[in-house]
N, C-alpha and C positions, 0 to 999 in steps of 0.2 A: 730657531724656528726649524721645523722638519719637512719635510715633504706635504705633509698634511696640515700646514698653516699656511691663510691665506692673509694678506692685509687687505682689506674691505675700506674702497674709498664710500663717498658721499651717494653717490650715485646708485652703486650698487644695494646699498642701504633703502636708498629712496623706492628702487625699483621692487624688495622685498620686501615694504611696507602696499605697495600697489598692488600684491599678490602675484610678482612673475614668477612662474613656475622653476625655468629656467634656471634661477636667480639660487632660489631656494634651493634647489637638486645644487647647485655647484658649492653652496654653505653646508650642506647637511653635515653635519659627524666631522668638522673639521675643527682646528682651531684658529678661531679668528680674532686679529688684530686689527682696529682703528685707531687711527692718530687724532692727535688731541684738534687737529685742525678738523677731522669729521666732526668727533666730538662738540665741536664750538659750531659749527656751520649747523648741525642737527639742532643744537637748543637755541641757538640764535635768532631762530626764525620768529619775529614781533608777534607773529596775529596766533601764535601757542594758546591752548589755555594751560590752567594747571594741573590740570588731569594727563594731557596730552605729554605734558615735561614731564611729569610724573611717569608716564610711561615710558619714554622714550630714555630715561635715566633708570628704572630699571631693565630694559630692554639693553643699553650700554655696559649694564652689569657685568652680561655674561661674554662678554668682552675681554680682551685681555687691549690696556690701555698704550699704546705709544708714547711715552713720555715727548715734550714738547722737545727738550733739549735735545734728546735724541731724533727728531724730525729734523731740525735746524742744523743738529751736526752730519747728516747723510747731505740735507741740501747743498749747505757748503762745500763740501768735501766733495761732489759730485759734479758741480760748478767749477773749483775749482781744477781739479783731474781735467775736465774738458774744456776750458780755457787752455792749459795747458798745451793738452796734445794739437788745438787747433792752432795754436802758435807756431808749433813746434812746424807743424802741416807744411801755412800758410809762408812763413820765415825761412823754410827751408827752399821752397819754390825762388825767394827772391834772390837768396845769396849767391847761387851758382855762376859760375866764372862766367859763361856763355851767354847771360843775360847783359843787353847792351842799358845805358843809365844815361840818357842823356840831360841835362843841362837848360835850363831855359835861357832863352837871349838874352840882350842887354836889357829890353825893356822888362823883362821879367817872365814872360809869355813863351809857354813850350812850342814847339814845330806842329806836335801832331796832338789831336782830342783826346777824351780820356781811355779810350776802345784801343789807338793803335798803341798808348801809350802804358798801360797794362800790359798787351803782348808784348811788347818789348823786357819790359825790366819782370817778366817773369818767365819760368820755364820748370817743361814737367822733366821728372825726376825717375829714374828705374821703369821706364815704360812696359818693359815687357813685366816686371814682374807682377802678377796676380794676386799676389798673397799682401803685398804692400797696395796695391788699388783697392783691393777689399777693404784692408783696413783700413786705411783712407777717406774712404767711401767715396771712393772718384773724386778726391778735392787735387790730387797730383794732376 
């Protein structure tokens, strides 16, 4: 894709059939991609007639198509990658030396609620650095 291609969800679609101006000015002269989930959400719609499908499947034409596999392999992958890093975040917080881990008593039952017991067994990590809070997004 270049500069000049946009992927066009559902919405944006819907709003260009309603006649937004807007909408149109930001489509004009590009090239546009919808994914086969627009695709399916646009003809899906029950109370269609068949003129209306008819349109709206050549209107999909000028379209360049998303293939489905390729929708589901960015999803995953994208899920994936950020499960990741928020582990990585979150996991990182607990292991530090400095965090205290207490124990629950005989009966089974901890000292303190769940609020003190959080700040306890966690702690932030490179405070002053900025570039790492950034990235982060303030979860350190």
């Amino acid at each position: 894709m270049s500069g000049n291609s946009l992927l066009v969800d559902t919405n944006m679609l819907i709003y260009l059939f309603k006649g937004n101006e807007r909408v149109y000015e930001l489509l004009y002269e590009r090239d546009l991609w919808v994914s086969f989930i627009t695709e399916m959400e646009l003809l899906s719609f029950d109370g269609h007639t068949s003129g209306e499908i008819l349109t709206i499947k050549r209107f999909l034409s000028n379209f360049f198509i998303r293939p489905w596999y390729l929708t589901l392999l960015f999803f995953f992958t994208s899920h994936f990658i950020a499960g990741v890093l928020l582990s990585l975040i979150f996991q990182t917080a607990h292991v530090m030396t400095d965090s205290a881990y207490p124990l629950p008593d005989e009966n089974g039952t901890m000292k303190n609620n769940w609020v003190v017991h959080q700040l306890m067994v966690t702690s932030d990590y490179a405070i002053n650095n900025k570039l790492l809070k950034w990235f982060v997004g303030g979860l350190n």
